[in-house]
N, C-alpha and C positions, 0 to 999 in steps of 0.2 A: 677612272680619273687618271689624267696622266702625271708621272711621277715628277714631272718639271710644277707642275701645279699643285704638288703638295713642296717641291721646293718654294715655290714661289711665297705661299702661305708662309714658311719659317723664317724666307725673308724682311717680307712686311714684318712680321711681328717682330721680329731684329730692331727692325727701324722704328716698330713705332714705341718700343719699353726698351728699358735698360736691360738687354739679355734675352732670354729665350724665356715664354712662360708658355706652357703646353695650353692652359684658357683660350689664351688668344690663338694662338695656335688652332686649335679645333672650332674655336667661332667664325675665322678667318675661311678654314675649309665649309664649314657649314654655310656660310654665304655662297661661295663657290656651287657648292650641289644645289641650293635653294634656286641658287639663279641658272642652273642647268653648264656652267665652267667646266667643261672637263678637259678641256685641252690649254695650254698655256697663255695661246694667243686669247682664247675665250677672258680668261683670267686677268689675263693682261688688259682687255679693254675694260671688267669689269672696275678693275681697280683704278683704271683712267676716270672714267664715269664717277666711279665715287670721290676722286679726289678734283674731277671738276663742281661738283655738288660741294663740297665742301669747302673750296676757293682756296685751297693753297696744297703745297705738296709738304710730301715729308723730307725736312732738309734737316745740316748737320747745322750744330752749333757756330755761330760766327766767330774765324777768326780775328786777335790782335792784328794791327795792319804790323808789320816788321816784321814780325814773328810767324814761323813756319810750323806748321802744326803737325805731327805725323801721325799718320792711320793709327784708328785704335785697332785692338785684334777683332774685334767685331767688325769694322770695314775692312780690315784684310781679308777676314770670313766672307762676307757678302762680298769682297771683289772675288772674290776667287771659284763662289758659287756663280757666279754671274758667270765666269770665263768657260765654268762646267759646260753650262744651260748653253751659252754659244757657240761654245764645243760640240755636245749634243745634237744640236737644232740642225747644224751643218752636216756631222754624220747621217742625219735623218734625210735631208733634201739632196746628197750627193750620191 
């Protein structure tokens, strides 16, 4: 399994609890191997799939209209895993 696809997994579980719980975490990977995911993109469309089956995505809480709301450290974290993972992906296809 590739290592963007165990990042992948700690993201989701980011977004979808308050914080990191290793549970979800390893339930998250175990869906992944069950469905044979071992590469990111594989990953990536599983989680598409699943959150078309389930009719909506994981979004943040909505803002006050006026008020500006700034990143928790948690989406700092997941932007800056995401800048890895695209960092990554690139080194890999150049």
């Amino acid at each position: 399994m590739d290592e963007a696809v165990v990042i992948r997994a700690m993201e989701r579980a980011a977004l979808a609890a308050s914080g990191y719980r290793f549970t979800l975490i390893t339930k998250i990977l175990g869906d992944y191997l069950r469905s044979g995911a071992k590469t990111f993109e594989a990953a990536k469309a599983l989680d598409d799939a699943f959150e078309a089956r389930k009719g909506s995505s994981v979004t943040t809480a909505s803002v006050p209209s006026g008020r500006r709301q700034q990143p928790s450290r948690q989406q700092q974290n997941q932007s800056r895993l995401q800048q890895m993972l695209r960092e990554e992906e690139a080194r890999g296809k150049g």
